[in-house]
Structure formats: C-alpha cells, structure tokens
C-alpha positions, 0 to 999 in steps of 0.5 A: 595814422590809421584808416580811422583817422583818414575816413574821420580827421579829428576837428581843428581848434583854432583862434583868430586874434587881429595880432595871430591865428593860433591852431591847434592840429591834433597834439601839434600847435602852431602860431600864424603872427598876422602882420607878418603875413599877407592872406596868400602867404597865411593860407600856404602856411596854414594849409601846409600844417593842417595837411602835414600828415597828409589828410584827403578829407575836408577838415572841420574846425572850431574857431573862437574869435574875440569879442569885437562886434560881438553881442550876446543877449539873454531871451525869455520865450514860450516854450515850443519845439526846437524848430519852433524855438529857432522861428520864434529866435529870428523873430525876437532878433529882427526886434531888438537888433539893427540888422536882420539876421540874414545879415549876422552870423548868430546861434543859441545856447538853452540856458534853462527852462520851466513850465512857462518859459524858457531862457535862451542865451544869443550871440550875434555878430554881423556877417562881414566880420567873418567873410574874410576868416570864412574865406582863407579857411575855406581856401585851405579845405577847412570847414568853420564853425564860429564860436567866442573865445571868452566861452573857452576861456570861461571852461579854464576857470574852476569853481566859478562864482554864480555872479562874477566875470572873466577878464582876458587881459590884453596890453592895451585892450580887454574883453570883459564876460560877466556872468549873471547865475553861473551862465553867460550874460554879456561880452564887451571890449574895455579900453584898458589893459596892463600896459595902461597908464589910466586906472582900472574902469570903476564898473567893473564887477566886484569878482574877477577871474583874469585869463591871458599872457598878461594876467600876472603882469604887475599893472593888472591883478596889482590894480584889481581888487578881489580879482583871482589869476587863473593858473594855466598848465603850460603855455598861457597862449594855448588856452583858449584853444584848451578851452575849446576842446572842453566846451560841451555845447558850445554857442556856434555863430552860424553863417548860413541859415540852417535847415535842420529839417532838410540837413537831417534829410539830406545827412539821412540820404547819405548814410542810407546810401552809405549802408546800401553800399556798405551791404552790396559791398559785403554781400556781392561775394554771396551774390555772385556766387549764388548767380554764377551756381548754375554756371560753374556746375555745366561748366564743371560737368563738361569738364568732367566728360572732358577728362573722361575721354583723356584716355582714349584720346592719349591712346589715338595720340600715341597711334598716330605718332606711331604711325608719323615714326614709321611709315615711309617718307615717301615724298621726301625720298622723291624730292631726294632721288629728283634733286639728286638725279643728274639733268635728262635722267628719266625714270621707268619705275620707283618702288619704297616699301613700308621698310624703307626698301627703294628701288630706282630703274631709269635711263641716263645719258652715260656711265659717269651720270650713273656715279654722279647719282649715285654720289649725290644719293649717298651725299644726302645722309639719307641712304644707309647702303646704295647699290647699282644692281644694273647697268646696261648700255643702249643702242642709243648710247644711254644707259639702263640703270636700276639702283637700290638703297635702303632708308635710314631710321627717322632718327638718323636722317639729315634734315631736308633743308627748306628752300625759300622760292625765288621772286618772280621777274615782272 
C-alpha cells in the first residue's frame, strides 16, 4: 500500500439484498447474511473488513439496492441549464409523484436531447428506505451514494436489443427492468421466480435477458420463451458489483438536497487551501533562507573576527599556565609550615623565593619541638631537603631555630587534602 492509496482509498462497491450485503473491498469480497446478523454485530464485521488494510480516511462507497420501492420515470423537459435542468425536475417530481422530493432519495441520468427538448430519466425512492443502510455505513466511516442494481446488472449484459428486458431471477421473487430504445424505462418486483409453482406472468416482454444465481435453474429459462441467460465469469453473486465497477454514469439516489453551486465553492475552498498549502510547504525552505541571509552573514563575520583572535588568545593561555606551573605556592606553604609547626610556636620571619627557596626562623618551646617540626615538614611530601641551619637556646628556656627547605616541582607535590568545616554548636 502506497501513499496514494492512503491519501485516495479506492471506492467501495456494495449490494443490499433484504437476505446479505455483499461488498466488494478492492480485489477482496465479502458476504454479510442479514438474518444472522443484528445491526451492531453487521457493523463490527463490515467495519473490520473495510479497515483491514488499515485505511485513515473515510471510504466512499456505491451501493446498488433492489428494486423494492423504487420508481424510475422517463421526463420530456426544455432545455436549459444543468442548474436549471435539476429546478425544473423538483417541479415535475412534486407533479407526478406522492411524496415531495424532500421526502425521496431520487437522481437523474440525461438520456438525449434535440433542439426542443430533452429526455431525462428519474429514480426515486422514499427516504425512510434507506435511513437504516445510511446510518450502519455511516456508522462504519463510510460515505454512501445510492444507485439500482438492475442498472449494474444491465452493464453485464452485451449486445443489448434496443426494445428488451433484464430479469434478476430470485427463488420466489424477480425484479423486472425493461428497456424502451436501448436505455432504462421502468423497474418493478414480479411475484415469480424459479422455485414457483405458478406459470410465468404472461406480460412479460417478448426478449429477456435473465441474470441472477438462479438464471439457469431448470424452472426459469425452461418456462421463458425467447429468453437468453447471461453468461457470468466467476462467481454469479458478485455480479452486480461487477456491473457497478462498469457503470459510467450511474443514476445516484441522492439523500440529501444538493447544491452544486455552493458544493463546487466549498470543494473550490479546499483545493485552494490545499495549494496555499502545498506552496508554504515547498517554498518556506526558500523563504527562511531568503529572511534568515542577514542574520547568518553578522553571525558568520562575527565568527570569523572571532577565529582571528584564536592565536593571540592560545598564546595569553599558554603564558598564564606558565605562570600557574611556576610560580611559588606561597599560600599553600604557609598553610603547610602552620599545620605542621608544633602549638606555641611563634615565628620571627618566613621568606620563599620564586625557586621554591623557604627559610623559616621562630621560637620553640624546646629541642624536642624543633624535631617534631621539623618531621611534620618532611611527612608532608612537600619538601625535597629540610635542614635546621640554627639552633639556640634561650634564657627563657626556648629555643631560637632557623630552618631551611627547598620545595619540590608541582609535579612531585602530594595533594593538599580539603578540609570540610565543622558544624557550629548553637
């Protein structure tokens, strides 16, 4: 299934029969038996095959249905316009039918015309008939347009005589098209069919065509004289739906009032819509382009002056990482020298020169402090060599200490461990 089938689903063909629906999905065919069905078990199955491919859109659908209630009537009008024509119809119809035509589904086919007049063929059958079709195929997402079977059964039949008729030969009960100058005249049921034990009605026409699963049963074309059985290519109960698919314009039972003027308006909207669409679509690449120029080339040129100015920045970065490996860590060795200077310490001078060079002179409180220190600075892998160059004692029995080191390369220094703060005591 391409993108074309799911934008354009193809139409539906579908026949009503009071005994199955019978649809036609695509190559697919499916029967519905009525009397085994409810109306919500028909819908479920009929919508299950009519989305099994998987079909988003609404689906249309030409539905042929018997001739039950069915009246077609050939009328001689003026000629005039098409939107003319269809006034002057709802004016002959509301003259020689019983019901008005807001109370029948009904259509026209143009049979001919001359200088003088026109022949228009209508069909018509109340509305009520067909609200329960209209309203299970609604419920399925489909969107009907009514026609006759007879008509698609009529496109089987080849070489039609000019003067003749079609018998859709049932068990019990027959629909009767007769044709007056090759095109359709009237449609009606006859109490008779192939299973009857009554003879044939004597008014039927002289020339038949018999169509239907029971054309060749040995009670009807044996009691028919001058009557030929159409010969079916596969499976007799898909005719008519065969017939529908060969229908060039067929005569569609409208349920609705139509307003062709306002329909081609609205349907003019849309496609116009669709185009402004269609356009914006394949032409906002081109705009956005055409509106965003001025705002790529600053932000190009800017891009530009900023690549630039890469080399000087790269040689400021490489300085200053020069400078971060090489100069002194003097507030680390402080904090060093604090942490490992014994309690009561207190310190007369510190110096640290640019290579690492420390020279620390203070007091202690005695000898043993002096090598405690002095321990604690070599402990903290910072200190490559550490000398006490001076030690003197005090006639207040401290001692005068100066002691040197020498700090070692960033590389080789052991980290400063980070010392979380301890919580307050409120």
């Amino acid at each position: 299934m391409n993108a074309l089938d799911i934008l354009n689903p193809p139409t539906l063909f579908i026949e009503i029969s009071r005994a199955s629906w019978k649809v036609l999905n695509g190559g697919d065919y499916m029967e519905f038996p009525v009397e085994k069905l409810d109306q919500t078990a028909l819908i479920a199955a009929l919508r299950a095959f009519v989305n099994k491919k998987g079909w988003a859109l609404r689906r249309r659908a030409l539905v042929a249905i018997g001739a039950r209630g069915v009246s077609l009537r050939r009328m001689n009008l003026p000629p005039s316009p098409k939107d003319e024509l269809r006034r002057l119809l709802r004016m002959q119809i509301e003259a020689e039918f019983p019901l008005s035509p807001e109370e029948l589904a009904w259509g026209w086919q143009l049979l001919g015309q001359d200088a003088g007049r026109q022949q228009v063929l209508v069909g018509a059958v109340k509305k009520d008939a067909l609200k329960s079709a209209t309203q299970i195929l609604e419920a399925c997402g489909i969107t009907p347009s009514f026609t006759l079977a007879a008509l698609a059964r009529m496109a089987l039949c080849p070489k039609l005589l000019p003067n003749c008729a079609v018998l859709q030969v049932g068990a019990v009960e027959s629909e009767l098209l007769t044709l007056e100058g090759g095109a359709p005249g009237s449609i009606r049921l006859i109490l008779w069919g192939a299973e009857s034990a009554s003879p044939p009605p004597a008014s039927l026409p002289g020339q038949l065509y018999l169509t239907g699963p029971n054309a060749r049963h040995p009670g009807a074309a044996s009691r028919l004289p001058n009557c030929t059985v159409v010969e079916l290519n596969g499976d007799a109960s898909r005719a008519a739906l065969a017939g529908m698919q060969k229908l060039e314009a067929p005569l569609l039972l409208q349920t609705a009032e139509a307003k062709p003027a306002a329909a081609r308006m609205e349907v003019g909207k849309w496609a116009a819509a669709a185009a402004l669409l269609l356009i914006a679509v394949l032409g906002f690449p081109y705009l956005e382009a055409i509106l965003l120029k001025p705002h790529l080339v600053h932000k190009l040129a800017v891009i530009k002056a900023d690549r630039a100015r890469l080399p000087a920045i790269d040689h400021e970065l490489e300085f200053l990482q020069y400078l971060q490996r090489n100069q002194p860590p003097y507030l680390d060795t402080i904090y060093l020298v604090s942490k490992a200077a014994p309690s009561g310490t207190s310190f007369e001078s510190f110096n640290l020169s640019r290579r690492g060079e420390l020279s620390v002179r203070g007091k202690l409180q005695n000898a043993g402090q002096v090598t405690e220190f002095r321990s604690n600075l070599i402990s903290s892998a910072w200190f490559s060599t550490v000398v006490v160059e001076e030690q003197t004692p005090t006639p207040d029995r401290q001692v005068t200490v100066r002691i040197s080191a020498q700090v070692k390369p960033v590389d080789s220094r052991k980290p400063i461990p980070v010392e979380t703060p301890k919580p307050s005591k409120t």
